[in-house]
N, C-alpha and C positions, 0 to 999 in steps of 0.2 A: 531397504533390507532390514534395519533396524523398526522399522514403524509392524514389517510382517510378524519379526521376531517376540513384538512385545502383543502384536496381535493375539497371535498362537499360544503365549505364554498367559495370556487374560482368557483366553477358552479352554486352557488347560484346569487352569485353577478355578475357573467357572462348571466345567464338569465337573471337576474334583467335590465343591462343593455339594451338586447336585446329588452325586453318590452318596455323601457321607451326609446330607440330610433324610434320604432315601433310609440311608442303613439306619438312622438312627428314629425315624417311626416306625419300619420293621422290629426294632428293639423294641417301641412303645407297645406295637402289638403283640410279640412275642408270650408274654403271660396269658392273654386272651385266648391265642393259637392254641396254649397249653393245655389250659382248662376244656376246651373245646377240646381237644385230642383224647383226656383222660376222660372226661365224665359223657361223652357224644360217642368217640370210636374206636378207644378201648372195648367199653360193655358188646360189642359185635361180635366178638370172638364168643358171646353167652349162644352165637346162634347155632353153635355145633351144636349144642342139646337137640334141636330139632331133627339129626340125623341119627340119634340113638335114640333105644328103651331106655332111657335114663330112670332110676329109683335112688331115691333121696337115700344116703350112709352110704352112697359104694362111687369109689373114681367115674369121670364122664368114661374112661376108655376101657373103664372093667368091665361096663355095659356093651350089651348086643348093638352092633351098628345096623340097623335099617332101610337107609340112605332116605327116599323118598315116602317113605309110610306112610306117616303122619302127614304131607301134603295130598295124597290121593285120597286116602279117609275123607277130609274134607268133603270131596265130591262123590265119593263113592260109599261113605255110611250115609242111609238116610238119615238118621238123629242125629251127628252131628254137623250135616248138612243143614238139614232145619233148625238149627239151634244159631250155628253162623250166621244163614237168613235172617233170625229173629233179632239180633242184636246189629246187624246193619243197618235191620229198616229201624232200628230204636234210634241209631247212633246216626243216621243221615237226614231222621225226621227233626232230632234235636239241632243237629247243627244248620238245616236248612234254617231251623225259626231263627237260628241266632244268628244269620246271614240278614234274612228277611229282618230282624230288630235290631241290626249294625247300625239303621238310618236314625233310632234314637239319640244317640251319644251325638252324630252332628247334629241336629235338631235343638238337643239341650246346652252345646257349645256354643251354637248363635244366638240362643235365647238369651245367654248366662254373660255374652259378652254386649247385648244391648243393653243390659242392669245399668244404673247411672250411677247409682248410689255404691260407693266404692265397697264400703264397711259389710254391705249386705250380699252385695256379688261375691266378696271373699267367703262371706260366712255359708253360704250357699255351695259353694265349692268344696269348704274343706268338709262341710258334714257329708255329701254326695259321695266326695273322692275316699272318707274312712271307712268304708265297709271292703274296699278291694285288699283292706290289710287286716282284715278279719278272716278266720281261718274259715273254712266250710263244717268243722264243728261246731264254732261259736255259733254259727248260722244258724243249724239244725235246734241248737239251745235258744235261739231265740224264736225261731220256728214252732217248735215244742210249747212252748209257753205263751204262743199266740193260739194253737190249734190245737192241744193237746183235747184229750177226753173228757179228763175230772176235771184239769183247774185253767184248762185253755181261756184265753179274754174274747176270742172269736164265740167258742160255743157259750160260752155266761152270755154273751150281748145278744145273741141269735135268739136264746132262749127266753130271755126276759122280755125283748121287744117281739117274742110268738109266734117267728119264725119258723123253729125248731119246735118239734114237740120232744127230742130226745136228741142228748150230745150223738155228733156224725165223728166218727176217726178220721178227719181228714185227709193227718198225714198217711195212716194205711193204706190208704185208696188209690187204686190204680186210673180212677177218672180222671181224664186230662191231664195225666202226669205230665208228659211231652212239652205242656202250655204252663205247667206250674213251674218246671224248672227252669225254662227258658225264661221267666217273670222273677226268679230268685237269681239267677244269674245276672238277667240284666239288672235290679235292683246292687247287686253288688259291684258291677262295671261299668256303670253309666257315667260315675265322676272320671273314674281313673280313663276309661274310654276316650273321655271327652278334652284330654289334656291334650292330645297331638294336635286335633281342631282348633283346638284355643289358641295354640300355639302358631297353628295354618292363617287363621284370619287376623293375628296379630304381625304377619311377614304381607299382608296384604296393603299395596300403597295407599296411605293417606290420599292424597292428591285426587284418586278417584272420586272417594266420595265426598270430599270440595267440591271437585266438579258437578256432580250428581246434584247436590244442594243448590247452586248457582242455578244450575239448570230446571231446578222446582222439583226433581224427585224427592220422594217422602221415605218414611224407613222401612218399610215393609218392601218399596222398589228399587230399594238398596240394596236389602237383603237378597232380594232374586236375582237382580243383576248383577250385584256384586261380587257381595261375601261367598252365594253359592257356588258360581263359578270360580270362584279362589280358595277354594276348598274342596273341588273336585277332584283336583289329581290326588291329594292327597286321601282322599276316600274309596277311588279307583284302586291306587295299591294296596291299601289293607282288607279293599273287597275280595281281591284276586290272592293274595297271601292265604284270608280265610277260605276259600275257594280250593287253594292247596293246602290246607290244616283241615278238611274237612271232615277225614273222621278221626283225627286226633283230637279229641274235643275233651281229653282228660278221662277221672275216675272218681276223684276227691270227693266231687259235689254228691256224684251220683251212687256212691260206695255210703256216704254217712244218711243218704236217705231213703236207700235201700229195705226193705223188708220182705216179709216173706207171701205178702197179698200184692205187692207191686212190682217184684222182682223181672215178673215175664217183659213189662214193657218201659222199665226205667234201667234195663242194663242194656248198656253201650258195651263196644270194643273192646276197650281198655278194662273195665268191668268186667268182661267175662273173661279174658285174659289171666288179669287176677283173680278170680274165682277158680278158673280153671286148673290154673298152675300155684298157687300158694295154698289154696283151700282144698283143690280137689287131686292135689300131688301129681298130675300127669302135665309134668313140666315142658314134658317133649310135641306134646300138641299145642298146647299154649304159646311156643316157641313159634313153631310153626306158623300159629294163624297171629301173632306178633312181626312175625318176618313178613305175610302176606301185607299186612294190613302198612307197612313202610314200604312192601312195593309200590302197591295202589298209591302211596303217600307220593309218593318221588313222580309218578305217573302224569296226578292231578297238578303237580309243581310245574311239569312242564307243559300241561295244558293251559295252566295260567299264564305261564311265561308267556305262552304262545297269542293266547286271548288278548295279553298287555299290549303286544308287538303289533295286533290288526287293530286295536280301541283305540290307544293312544301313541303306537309308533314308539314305543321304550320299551324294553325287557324289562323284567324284573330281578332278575340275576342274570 
């Protein structure tokens, strides 16, 4: 009796624990909860604008209600129909190539982790990874001053070795915009990219590749046997993540390189979004095709989920 009593009293205080470890990382996450509640789904309530004529200086509800308007315009004006078209096929081309060049950052993580030389693998890192905390104006200032017209170092070197017969605008040009940004962007995220990788084949066992060596494989049959496949899950989920962020691909980049000869095919979503609704004061359509473009968001999220669950047998959320 006494042996049950002191049983029951040991798994009472064993749950009890349980709980109050429970409530107290609940606490830890708590502030996180937070910030995610004010700056993620507070701003949702901005989507009533989409159901009124909303005009900038007067209350949302002093304005004409709507309801549906500005979601039927969509498909039922032709110009703003073709104009949606236009900056989809912008904004699904760019983030296809940047799906398609996601396989550089693993690429440059195995390279960067075969370096022997300690001093030089660091040094290779941190100059790679400092451009992700450079803004996308400092960019364009550096950009500017590689391409620019008069005093670009691109057209001086073209034109000296008589390539050029006359400075090109570079940045004006709407040729191969698509290919240039995805090549600025990756040049800016290849280091920072390449951390979680680094971090993937640094959780991969030693032991392996002992073994491997014993056995006569070389480094290159390492690499393929090994390191690759110990690196895949973790490249599988941020393939299917970007998969579901696929036309949330930002504004930043594409807003500071914006101009008025490249306009038609270097604005994205987000882009015309902004343009639409800051610049072009019809806040209420902007809204709308803002609201669309997080349906579509939430859509493609659970196509991934769904892709993760037949690929690799895991969800993703």
């Amino acid at each position: 009796m006494k042996t049950a009593i002191r049983r029951q009293s040991s798994l009472s205080r064993s749950s009890g624990s349980i709980i109050s470890d429970r409530f107290r990382l609940f606490l830890f996450a708590l502030p996180f909860l937070l910030l995610i509640l004010v700056f993620s789904y507070f701003p949702l309530y901005g989507w009533l604008y989409a159901f009124y004529n909303y005009r900038p200086g007067f209350s949302l509800f002093d304005t004409q209600f709507v309801g549906l308007q500005w979601f039927r315009s969509i498909v039922s004006n032709p110009t703003q129909t073709q104009e949606v078209l236009r900056v989809m096929r912008n904004t699904l081309a760019m983030s296809g190539l940047g799906i398609i060049t996601s396989v550089f950052p693993v690429l440059f993580a195995i390279f960067l982790t075969e370096i022997k030389t300690t001093w030089y693998k660091k040094t290779v890192q941190i100059f790679t990874t400092l451009p992700n905390f450079i803004s996308w104006v400092l960019v364009y200032a550096i950009a500017f001053m590689m391409f620019s017209v008069d005093n670009g170092v691109i057209n001086k070197f073209m034109l000296a070795i008589g390539l050029q017969e006359a400075p090109v605008n570079y940045l004006a040009s709407s040729e191969w915009i698509w290919l240039k940004m995805t090549l600025w962007g990756l040049w800016k995220g290849l280091g920072w990219g390449a951390i979680m990788y680094i971090a993937a084949i640094a959780s991969i066992d030693q032991e392996l590749y002992d073994a491997a060596k014993v056995d006569g494989a070389g480094r290159f049959r390492m690499i393929w046997h090994i390191t690759v496949p110990g690196i895949m899950p973790t490249y599988f989920v941020l393939l299917l993540l970007s998969i579901a962020n696929l036309i949330n691909n930002g504004m930043e980049q594409y807003f500071v390189f914006q101009n008025a000869l490249n306009r038609d095919t270097i604005e994205v979503l987000d882009l015309y979004v902004y343009n639409t609704g800051l610049l072009g004061f019809n806040f209420s359509f902007a809204t709308a095709v803002s609201m669309l473009k997080s349906i579509i968001s939430i859509v493609l999220l659970f196509i991934a989920n769904r892709l993760s669950k037949m690929v690799r047998g895991e969800s993703i959320i």
